[in-house]
KOLMIBA-806622 format. One line per 8 residues: number of its first residue (from 1); for each residue x, y, z of N, C-alpha, C, O. Coordinates in steps of 0.05 Angstrom, whole numbers, plus 5000, padded with zeros to 4 digits. Layout:
BEGIN
NUM	X,Y,Z,X,Y,Z,X,Y,Z,X,Y,Z | ...
This chain:
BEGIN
1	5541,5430,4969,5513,5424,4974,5510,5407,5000,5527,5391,5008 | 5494,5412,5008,5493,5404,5047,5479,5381,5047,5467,5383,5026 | 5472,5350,5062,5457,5339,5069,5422,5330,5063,5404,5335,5078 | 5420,5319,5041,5386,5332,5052,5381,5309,5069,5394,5288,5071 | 5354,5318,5083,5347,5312,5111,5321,5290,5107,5300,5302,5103 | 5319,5266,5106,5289,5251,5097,5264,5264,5115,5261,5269,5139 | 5244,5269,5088,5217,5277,5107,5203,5263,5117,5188,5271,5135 | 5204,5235,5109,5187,5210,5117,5187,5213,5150,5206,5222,5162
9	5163,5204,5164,5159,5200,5188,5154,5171,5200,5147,5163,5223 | 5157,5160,5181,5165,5123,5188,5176,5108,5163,5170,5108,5139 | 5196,5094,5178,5215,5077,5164,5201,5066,5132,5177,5062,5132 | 5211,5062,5114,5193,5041,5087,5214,5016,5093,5238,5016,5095 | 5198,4997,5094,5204,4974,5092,5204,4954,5062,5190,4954,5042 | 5224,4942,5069,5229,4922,5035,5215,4899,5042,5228,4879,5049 | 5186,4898,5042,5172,4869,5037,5170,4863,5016,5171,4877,4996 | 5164,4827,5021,5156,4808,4994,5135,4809,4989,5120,4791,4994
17	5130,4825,4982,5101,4833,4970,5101,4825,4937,5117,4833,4920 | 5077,4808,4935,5078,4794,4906,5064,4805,4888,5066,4802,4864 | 5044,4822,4904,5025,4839,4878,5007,4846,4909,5008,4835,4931 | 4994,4868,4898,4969,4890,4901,4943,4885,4896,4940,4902,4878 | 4914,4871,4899,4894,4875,4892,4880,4898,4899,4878,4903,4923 | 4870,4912,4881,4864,4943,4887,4834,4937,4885,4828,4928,4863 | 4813,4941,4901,4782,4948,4902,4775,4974,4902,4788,4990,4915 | 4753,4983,4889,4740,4999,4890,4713,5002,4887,4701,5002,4866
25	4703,5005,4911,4670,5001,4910,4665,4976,4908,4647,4971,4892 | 4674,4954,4920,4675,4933,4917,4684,4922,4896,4689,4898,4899 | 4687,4928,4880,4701,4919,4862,4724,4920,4841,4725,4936,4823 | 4745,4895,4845,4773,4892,4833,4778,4908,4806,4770,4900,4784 | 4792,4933,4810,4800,4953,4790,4830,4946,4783,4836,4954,4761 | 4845,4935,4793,4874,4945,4785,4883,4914,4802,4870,4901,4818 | 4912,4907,4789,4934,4894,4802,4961,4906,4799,4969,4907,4776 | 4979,4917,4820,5005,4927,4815,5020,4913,4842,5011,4899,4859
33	5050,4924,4838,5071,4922,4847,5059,4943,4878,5042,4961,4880 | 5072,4932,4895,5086,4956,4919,5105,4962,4920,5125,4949,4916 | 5103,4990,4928,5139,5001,4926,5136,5011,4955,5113,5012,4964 | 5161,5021,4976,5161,5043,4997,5141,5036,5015,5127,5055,5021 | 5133,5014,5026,5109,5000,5044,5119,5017,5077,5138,5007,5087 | 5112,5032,5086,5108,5038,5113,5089,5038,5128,5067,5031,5118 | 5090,5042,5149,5054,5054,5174,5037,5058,5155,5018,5043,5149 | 5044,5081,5145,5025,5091,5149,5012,5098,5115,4991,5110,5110
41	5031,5085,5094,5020,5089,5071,5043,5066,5052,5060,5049,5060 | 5035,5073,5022,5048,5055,5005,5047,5064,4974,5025,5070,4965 | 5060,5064,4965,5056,5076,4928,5058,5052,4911,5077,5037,4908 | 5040,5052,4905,5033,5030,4885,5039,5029,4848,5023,5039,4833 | 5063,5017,4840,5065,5018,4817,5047,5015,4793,5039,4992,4788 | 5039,5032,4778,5026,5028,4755,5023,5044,4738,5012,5064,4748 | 5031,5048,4707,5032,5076,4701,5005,5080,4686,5006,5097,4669 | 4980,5067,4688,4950,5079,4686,4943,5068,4710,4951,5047,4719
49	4924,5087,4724,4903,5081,4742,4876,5087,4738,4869,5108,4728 | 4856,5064,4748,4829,5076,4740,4818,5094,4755,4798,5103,4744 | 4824,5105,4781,4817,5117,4795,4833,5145,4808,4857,5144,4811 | 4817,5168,4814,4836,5191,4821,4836,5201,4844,4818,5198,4860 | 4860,5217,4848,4860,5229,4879,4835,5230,4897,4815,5236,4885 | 4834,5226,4917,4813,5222,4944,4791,5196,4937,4768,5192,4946 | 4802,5182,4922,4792,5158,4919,4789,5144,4951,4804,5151,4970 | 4775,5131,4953,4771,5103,4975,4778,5076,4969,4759,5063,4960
57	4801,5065,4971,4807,5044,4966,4807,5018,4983,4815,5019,5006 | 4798,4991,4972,4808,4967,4988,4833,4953,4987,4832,4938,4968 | 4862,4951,5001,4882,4935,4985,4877,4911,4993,4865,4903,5013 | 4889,4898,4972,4894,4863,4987,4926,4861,4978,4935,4863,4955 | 4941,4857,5000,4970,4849,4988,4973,4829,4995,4967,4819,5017 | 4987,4818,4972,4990,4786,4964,5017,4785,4973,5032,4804,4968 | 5030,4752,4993,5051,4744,5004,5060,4722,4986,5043,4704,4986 | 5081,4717,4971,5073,4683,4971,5094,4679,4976,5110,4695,4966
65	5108,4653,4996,5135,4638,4999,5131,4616,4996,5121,4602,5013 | 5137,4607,4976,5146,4578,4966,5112,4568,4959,5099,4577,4940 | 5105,4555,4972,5072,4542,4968,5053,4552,4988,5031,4541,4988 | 5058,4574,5008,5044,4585,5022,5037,4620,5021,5050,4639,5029 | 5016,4620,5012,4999,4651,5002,4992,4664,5025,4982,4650,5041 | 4994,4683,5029,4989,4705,5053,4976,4722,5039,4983,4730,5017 | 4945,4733,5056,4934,4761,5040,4927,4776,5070,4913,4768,5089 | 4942,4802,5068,4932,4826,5087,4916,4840,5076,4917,4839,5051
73	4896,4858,5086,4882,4870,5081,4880,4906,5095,4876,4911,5119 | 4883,4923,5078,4884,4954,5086,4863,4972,5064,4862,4976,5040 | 4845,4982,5098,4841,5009,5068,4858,5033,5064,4879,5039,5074 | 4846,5043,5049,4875,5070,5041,4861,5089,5021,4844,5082,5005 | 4869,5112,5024,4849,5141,4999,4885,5151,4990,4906,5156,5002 | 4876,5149,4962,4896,5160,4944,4898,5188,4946,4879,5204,4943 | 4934,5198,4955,4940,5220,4967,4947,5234,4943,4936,5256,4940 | 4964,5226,4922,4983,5234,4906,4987,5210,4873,4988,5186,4869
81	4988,5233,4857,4985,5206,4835,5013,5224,4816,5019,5248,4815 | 5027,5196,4800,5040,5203,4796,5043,5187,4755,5024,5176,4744 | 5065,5190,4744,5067,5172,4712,5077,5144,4725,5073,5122,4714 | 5089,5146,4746,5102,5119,4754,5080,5101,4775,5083,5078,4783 | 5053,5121,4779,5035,5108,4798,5022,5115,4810,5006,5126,4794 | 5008,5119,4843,4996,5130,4857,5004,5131,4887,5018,5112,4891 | 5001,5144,4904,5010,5148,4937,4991,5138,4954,4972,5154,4957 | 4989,5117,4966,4960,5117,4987,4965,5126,5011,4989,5126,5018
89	4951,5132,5024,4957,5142,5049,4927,5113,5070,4903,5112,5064 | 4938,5099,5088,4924,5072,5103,4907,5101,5120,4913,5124,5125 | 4878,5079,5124,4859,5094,5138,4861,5066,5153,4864,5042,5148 | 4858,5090,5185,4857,5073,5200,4828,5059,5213,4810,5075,5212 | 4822,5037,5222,4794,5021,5226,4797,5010,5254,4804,4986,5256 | 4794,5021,5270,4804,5022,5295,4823,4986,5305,4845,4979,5297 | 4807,4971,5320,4835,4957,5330,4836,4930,5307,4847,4911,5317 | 4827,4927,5277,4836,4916,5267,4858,4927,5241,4877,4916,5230
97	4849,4949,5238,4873,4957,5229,4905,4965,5254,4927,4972,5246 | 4900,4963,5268,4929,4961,5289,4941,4934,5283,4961,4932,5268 | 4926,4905,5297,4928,4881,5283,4946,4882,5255,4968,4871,5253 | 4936,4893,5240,4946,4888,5209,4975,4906,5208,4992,4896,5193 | 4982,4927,5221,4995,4945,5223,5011,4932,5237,5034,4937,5228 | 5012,4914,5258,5028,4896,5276,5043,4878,5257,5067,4874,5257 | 5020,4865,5236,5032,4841,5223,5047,4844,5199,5060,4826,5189 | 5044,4872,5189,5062,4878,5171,5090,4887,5186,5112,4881,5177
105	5086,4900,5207,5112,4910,5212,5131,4884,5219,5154,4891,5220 | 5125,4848,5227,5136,4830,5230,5145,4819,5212,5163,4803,5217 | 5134,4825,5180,5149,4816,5159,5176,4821,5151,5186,4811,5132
């Protein structure tokens, strides 16, 4: 059996990511885990979700080190849902989502 080849088109990164606040429509639906954080998307652990594919979502991901809390902010529309969770794929908001995209990739 030969090699398989990764399809991903940007690296996933292992951040300290402490939890997920999930919005929808303004308002806080879900808290999960992040798993696979890249550019350009992120799968979010949870095995119920209230919401389904082509959803519009708000994230807030939570930092915390030691006594100091960090919250980034991304939107994202659910690509893929799974028993272990859901796939977001980040919508981009022109130059503040670059900003945010900057500051995650420094973690």
């Amino acid at each position: 059996m030969g090699i398989v080849k990764e399809r991903r088109s940007h690296e996933r990164k292992n951040l300290p990511v402490n939890s997920v606040l999930v919005y929808y429509r303004g308002m806080r639906v879900h808290r999960c885990d992040a798993r696979d954080v890249s550019l350009r998307g992120v799968f979010l652990r949870s095995p119920s979700f209230p919401v389904n594919i082509g959803a519009k979502l708000s994230l807030v991901f939570v930092f915390q080190q030691g006594n100091v809390i960090q919250t980034y902010r991304k939107n994202a529309i659910i690509v893929r849902m799974s028993r272990e969770g859901v796939g977001v794929s980040f919508l981009s908001s022109g130059n503040r989502a670059n900003r945010n995209k900057d500051s995650m990739r420094e973690k």
